[in-house]
BATI-182375 format. One line per field, with one value per residue: residue number from 0; x, y negated, z negated of N, C-alpha, C, O, CB in turn. Coordinates in nm, 3 decimals. Glycine has a CB too. Layout:
BEGIN
i: c(NUM,...)
n_xx: c(X,...)
n_yy: c(Y,...)
n_zz: c(Z,...)
ca_xx: c(X,...)
ca_yy: c(Y,...)
ca_zz: c(Z,...)
c_xx: c(X,...)
c_yy: c(Y,...)
c_zz: c(Z,...)
o_xx: c(X,...)
o_yy: c(Y,...)
o_zz: c(Z,...)
cb_xx: c(X,...)
cb_yy: c(Y,...)
cb_zz: c(Z,...)
! end
This chain:
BEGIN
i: c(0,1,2,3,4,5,6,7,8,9,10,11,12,13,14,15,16,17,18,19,20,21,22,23,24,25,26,27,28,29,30,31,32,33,34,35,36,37,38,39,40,41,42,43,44,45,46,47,48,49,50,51,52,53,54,55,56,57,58,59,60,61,62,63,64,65,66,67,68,69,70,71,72,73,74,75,76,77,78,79,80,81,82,83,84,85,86,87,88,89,90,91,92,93,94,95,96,97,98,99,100,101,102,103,104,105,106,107,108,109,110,111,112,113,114,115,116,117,118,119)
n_xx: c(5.222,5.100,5.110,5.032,5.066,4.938,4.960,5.224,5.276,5.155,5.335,5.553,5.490,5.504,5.733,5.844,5.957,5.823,5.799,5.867,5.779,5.915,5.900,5.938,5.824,5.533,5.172,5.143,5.421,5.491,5.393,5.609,5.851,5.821,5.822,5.743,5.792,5.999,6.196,6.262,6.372,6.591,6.761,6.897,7.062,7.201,7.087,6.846,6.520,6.399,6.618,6.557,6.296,6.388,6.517,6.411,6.221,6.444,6.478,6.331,6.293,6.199,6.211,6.317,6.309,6.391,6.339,6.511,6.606,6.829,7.117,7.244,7.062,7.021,7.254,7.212,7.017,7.156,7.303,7.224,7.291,7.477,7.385,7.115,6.782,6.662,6.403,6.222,6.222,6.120,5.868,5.747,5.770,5.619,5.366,5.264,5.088,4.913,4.618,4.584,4.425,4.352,4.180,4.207,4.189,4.491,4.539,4.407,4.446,4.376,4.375,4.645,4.722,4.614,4.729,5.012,4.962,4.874,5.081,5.309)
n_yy: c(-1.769,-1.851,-1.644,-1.667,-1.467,-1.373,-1.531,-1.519,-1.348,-1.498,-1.758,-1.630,-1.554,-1.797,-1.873,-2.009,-2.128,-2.014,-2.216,-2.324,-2.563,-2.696,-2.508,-2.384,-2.587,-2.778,-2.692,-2.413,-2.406,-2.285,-1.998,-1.931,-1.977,-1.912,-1.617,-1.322,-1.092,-1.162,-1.308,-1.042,-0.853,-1.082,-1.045,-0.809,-0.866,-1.074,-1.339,-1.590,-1.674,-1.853,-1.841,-1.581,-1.571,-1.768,-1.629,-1.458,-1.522,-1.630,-1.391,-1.264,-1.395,-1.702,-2.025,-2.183,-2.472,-2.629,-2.837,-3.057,-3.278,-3.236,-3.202,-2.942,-2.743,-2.801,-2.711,-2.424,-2.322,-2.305,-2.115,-1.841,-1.609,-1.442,-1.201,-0.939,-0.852,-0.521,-0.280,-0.234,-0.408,-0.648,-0.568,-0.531,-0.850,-0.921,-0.835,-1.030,-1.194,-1.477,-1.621,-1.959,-2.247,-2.427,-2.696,-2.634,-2.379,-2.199,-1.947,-1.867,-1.793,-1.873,-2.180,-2.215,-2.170,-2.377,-2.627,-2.598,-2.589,-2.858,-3.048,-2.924)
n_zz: c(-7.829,-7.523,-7.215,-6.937,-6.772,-6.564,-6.342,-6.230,-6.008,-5.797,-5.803,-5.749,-5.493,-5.350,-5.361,-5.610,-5.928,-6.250,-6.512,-6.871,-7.047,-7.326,-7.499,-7.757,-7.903,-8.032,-7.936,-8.112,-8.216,-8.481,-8.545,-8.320,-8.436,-8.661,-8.691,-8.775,-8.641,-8.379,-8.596,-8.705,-8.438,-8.384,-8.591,-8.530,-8.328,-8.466,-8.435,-8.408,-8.445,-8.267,-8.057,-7.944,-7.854,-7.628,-7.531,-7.459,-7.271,-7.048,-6.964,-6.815,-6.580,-6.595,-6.626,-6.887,-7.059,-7.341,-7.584,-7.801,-8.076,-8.239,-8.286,-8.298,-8.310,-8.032,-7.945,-8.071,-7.858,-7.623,-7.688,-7.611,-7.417,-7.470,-7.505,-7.420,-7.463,-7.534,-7.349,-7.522,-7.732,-7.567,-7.483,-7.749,-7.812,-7.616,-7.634,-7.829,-7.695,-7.672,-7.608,-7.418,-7.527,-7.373,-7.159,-6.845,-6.654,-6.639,-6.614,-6.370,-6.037,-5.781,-5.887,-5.868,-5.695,-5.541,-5.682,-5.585,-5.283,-5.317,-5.445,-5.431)
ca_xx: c(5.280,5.075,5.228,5.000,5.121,4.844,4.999,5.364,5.280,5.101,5.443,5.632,5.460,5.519,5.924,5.831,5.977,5.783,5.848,5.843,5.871,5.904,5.872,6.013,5.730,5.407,5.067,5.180,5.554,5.502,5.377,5.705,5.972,5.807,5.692,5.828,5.873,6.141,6.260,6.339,6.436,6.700,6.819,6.966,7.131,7.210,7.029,6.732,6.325,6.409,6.722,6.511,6.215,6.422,6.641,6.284,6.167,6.483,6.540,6.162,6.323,6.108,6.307,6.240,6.366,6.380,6.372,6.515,6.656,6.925,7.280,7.303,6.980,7.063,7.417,7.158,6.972,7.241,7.380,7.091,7.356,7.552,7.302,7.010,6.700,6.597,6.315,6.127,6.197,6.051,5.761,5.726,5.737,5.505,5.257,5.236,5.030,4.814,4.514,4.585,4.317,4.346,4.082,4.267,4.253,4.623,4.562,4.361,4.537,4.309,4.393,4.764,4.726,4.522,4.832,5.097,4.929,4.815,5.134,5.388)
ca_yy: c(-1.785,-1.816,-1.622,-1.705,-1.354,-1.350,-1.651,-1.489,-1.314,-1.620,-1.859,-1.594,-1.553,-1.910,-1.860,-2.107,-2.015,-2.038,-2.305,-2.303,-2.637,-2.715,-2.353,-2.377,-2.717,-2.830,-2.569,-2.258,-2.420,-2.236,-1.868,-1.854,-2.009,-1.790,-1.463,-1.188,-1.006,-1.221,-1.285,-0.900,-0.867,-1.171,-1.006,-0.713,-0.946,-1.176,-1.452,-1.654,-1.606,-1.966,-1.796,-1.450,-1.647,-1.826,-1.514,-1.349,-1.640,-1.617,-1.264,-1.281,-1.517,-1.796,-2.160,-2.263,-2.610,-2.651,-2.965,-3.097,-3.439,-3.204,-3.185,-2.800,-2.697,-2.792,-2.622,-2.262,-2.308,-2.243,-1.951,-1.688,-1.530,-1.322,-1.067,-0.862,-0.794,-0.379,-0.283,-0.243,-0.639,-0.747,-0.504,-0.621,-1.014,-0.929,-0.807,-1.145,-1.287,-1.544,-1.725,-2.090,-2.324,-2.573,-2.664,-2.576,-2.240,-2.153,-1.841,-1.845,-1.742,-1.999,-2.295,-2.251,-2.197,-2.524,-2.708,-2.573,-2.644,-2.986,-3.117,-2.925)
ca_zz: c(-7.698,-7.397,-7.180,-6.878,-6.685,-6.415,-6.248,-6.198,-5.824,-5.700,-5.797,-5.659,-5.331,-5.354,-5.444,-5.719,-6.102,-6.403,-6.635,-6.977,-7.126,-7.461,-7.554,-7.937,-7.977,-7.984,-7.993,-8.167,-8.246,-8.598,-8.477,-8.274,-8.510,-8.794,-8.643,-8.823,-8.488,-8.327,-8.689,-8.706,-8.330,-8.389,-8.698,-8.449,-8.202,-8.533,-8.379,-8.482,-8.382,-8.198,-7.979,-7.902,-7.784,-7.540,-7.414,-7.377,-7.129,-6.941,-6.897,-6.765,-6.468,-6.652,-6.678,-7.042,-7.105,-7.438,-7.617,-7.950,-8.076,-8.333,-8.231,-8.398,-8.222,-7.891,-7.933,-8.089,-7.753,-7.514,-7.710,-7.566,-7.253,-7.488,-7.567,-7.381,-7.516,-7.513,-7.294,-7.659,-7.793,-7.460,-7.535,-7.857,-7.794,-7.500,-7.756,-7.930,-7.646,-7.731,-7.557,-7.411,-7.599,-7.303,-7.080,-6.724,-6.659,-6.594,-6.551,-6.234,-5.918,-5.727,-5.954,-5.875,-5.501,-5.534,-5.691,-5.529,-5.184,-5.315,-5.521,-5.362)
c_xx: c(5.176,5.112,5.194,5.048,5.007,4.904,5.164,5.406,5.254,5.223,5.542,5.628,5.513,5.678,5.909,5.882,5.811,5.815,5.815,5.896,5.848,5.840,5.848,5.879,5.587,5.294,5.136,5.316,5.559,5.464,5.524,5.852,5.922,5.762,5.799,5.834,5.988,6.219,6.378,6.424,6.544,6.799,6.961,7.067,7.227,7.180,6.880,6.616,6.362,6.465,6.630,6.402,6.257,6.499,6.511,6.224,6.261,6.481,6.410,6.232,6.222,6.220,6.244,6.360,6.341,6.420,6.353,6.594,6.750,6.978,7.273,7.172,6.960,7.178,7.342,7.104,7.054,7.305,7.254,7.189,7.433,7.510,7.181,6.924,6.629,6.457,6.212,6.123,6.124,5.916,5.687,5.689,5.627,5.357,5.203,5.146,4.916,4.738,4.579,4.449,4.305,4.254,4.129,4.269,4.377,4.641,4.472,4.444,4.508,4.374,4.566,4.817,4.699,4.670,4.941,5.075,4.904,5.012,5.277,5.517)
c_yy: c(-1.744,-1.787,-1.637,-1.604,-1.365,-1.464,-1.652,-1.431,-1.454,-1.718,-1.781,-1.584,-1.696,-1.970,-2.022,-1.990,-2.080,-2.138,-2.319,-2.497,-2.674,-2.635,-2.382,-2.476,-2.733,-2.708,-2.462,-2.242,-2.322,-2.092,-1.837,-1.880,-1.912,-1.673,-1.402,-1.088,-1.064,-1.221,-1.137,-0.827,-0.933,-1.114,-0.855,-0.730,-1.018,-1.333,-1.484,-1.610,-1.753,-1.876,-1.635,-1.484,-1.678,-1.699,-1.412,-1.397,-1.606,-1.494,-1.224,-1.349,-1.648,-1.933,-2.214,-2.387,-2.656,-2.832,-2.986,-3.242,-3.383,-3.154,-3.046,-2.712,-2.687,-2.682,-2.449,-2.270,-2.239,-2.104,-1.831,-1.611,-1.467,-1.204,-1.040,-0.793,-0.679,-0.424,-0.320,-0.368,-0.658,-0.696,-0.581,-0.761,-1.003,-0.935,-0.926,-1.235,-1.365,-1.629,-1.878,-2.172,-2.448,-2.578,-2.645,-2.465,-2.207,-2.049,-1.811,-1.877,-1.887,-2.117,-2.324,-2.239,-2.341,-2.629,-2.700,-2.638,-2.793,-3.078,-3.033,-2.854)
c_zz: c(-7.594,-7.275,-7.023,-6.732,-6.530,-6.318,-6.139,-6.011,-5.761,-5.699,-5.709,-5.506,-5.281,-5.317,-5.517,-5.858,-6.166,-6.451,-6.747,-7.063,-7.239,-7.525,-7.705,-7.993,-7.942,-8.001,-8.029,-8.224,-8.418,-8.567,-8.416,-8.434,-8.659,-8.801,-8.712,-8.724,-8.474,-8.443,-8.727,-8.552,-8.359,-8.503,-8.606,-8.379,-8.346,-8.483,-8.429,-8.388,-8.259,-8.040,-7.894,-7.795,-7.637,-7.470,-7.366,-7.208,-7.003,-6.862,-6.824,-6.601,-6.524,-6.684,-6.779,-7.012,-7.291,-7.475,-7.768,-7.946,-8.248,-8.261,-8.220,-8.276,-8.087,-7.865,-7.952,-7.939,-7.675,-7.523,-7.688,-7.454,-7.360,-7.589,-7.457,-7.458,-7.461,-7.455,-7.454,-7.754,-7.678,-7.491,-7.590,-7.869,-7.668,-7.578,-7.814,-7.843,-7.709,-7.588,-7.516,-7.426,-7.519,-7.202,-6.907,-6.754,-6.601,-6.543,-6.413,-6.184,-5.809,-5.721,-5.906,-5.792,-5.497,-5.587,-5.608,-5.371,-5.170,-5.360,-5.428,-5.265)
o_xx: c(5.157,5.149,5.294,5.061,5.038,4.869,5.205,5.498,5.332,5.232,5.605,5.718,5.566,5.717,5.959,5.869,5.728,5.924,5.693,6.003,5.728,5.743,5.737,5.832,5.537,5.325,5.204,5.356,5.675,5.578,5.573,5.914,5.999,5.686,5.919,5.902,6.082,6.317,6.497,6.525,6.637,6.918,7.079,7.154,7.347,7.258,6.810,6.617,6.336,6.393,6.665,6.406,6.194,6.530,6.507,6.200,6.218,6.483,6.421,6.165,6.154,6.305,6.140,6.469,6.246,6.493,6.257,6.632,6.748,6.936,7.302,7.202,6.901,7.182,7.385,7.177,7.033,7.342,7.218,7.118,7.490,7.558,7.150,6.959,6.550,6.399,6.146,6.034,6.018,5.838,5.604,5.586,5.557,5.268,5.086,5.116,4.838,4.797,4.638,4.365,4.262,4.234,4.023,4.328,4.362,4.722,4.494,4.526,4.588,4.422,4.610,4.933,4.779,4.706,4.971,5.152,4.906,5.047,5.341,5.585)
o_yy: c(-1.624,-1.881,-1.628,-1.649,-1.361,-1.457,-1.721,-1.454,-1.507,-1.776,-1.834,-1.598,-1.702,-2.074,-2.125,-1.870,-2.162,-2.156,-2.335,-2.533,-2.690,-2.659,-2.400,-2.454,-2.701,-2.621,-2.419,-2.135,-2.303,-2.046,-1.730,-1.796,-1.858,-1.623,-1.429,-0.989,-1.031,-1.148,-1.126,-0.758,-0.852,-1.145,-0.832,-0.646,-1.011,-1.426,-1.398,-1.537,-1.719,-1.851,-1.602,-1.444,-1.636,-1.698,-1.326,-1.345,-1.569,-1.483,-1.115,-1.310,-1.678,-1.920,-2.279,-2.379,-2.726,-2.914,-2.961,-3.302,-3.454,-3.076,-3.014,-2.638,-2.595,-2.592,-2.357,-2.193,-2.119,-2.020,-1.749,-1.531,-1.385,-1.146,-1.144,-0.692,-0.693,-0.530,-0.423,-0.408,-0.706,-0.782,-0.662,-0.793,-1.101,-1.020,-0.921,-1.344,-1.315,-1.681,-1.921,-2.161,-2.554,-2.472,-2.644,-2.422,-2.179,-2.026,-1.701,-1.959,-1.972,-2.168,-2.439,-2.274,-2.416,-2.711,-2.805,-2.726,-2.854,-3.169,-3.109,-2.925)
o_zz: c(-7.571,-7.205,-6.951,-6.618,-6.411,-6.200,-6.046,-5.933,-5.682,-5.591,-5.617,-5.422,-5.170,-5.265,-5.474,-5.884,-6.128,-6.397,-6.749,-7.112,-7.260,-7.597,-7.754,-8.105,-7.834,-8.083,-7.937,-8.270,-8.454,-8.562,-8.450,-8.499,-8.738,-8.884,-8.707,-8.752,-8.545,-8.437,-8.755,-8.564,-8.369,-8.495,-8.635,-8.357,-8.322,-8.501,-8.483,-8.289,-8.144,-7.943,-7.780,-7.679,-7.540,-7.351,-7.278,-7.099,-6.894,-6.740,-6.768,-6.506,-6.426,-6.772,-6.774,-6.956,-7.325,-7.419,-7.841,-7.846,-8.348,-8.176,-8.104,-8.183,-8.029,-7.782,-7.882,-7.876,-7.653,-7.441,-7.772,-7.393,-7.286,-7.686,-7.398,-7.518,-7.367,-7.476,-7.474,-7.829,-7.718,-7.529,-7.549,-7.929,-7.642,-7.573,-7.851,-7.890,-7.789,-7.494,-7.615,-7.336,-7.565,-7.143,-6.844,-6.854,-6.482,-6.453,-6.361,-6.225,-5.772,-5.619,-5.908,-5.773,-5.442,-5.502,-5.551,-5.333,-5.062,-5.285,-5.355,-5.192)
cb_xx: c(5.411,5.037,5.291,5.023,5.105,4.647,5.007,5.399,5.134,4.949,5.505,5.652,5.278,5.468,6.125,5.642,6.188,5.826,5.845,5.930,5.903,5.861,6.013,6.234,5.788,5.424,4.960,5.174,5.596,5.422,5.255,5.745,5.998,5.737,5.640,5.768,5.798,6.140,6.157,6.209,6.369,6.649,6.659,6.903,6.999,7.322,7.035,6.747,6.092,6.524,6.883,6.454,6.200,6.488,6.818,6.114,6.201,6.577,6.607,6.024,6.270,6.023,6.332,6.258,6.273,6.448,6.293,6.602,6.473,6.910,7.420,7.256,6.914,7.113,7.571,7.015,6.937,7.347,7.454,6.882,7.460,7.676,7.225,7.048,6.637,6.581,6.307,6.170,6.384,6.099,5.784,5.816,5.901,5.513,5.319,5.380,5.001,4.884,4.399,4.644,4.350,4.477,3.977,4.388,4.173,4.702,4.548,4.258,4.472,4.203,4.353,4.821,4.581,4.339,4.871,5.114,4.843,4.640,5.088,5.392)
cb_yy: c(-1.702,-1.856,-1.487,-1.824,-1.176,-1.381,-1.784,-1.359,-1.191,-1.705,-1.906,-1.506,-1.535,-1.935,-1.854,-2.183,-2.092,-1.958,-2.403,-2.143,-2.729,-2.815,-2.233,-2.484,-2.864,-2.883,-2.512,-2.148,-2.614,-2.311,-1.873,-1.926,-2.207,-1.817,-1.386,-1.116,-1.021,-1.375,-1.302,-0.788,-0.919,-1.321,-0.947,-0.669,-1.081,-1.158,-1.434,-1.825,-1.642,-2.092,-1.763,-1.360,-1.760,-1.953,-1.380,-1.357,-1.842,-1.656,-1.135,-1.435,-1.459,-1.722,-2.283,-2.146,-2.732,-2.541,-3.059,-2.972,-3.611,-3.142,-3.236,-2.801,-2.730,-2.935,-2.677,-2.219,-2.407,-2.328,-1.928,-1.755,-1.633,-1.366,-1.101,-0.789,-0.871,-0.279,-0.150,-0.130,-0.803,-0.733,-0.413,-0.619,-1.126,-0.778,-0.726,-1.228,-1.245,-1.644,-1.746,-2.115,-2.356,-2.619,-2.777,-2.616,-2.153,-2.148,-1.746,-1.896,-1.557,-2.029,-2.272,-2.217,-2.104,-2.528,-2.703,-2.437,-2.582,-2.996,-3.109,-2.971)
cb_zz: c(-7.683,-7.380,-7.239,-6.916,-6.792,-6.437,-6.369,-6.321,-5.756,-5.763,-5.949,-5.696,-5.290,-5.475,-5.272,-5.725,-6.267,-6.491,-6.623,-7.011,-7.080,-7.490,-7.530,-7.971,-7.938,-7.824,-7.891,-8.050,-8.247,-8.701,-8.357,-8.081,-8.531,-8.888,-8.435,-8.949,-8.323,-8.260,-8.761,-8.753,-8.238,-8.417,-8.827,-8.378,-8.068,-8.573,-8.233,-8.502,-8.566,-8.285,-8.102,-8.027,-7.856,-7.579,-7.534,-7.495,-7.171,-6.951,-7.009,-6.898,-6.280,-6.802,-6.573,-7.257,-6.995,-7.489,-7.535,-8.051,-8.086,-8.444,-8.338,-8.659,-8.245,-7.845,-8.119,-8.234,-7.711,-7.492,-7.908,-7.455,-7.091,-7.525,-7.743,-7.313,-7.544,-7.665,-7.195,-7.756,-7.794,-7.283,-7.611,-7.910,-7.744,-7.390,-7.879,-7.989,-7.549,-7.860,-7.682,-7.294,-7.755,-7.240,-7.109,-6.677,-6.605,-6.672,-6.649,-6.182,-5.842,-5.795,-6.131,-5.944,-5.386,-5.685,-5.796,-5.553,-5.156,-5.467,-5.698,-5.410)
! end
């Protein structure tokens, strides 16, 4: 999970969210759905590494959009509002940051003045 934190004042100065989309898929979709962190986090709540993920994003103020094309998985998505993750899960899943391997730097402050001013 790139969690792309240096960018969070500059959207806010902004009153722009976060967006997270297609959290659960795509670079690193196997790191989250099989981390034995969230795994053991979700086990507490009784909820999955998928469901912890996503209640981490929101409770962040972060709009994840998740996206699946299974009935069952859409329906686990929505169930993240009837639980709160301890200061020490957020910790924890904070910990798991990882590097973005993409050539935009996201995390410059600059780069996201530069869009925001340009796009909108």
């Amino acid at each position: 999970m790139a969690q792309q934190n240096d960018i969070q004042p500059v959207l806010a100065e902004h009153d722009t969210k976060m967006m997270a989309w297609g959290p659960l898929g795509g670079q690193g979709a196997e790191g989250v759905i099989k981390s034995p962190v969230l795994a053991e986090i979700g086990a507490q709540y009784n909820k999955s590494a998928a469901q912890v993920a996503l209640r981490w994003l929101t409770q962040r103020g972060i709009v994840a959009i998740p996206k699946s094309t299974h009935k069952e998985r859409m329906e686990q998505n929505f169930k993240i509002f009837d639980f709160r993750l301890s200061g020490a899960d957020m910790q924890a899943i904070a910990a798991l940051n990882q590097q973005d391997a993409g050539f935009v730097n996201f995390h410059d402050p600059q780069f996201v003045k530069y869009l925001i001013e340009t796009y909108g």
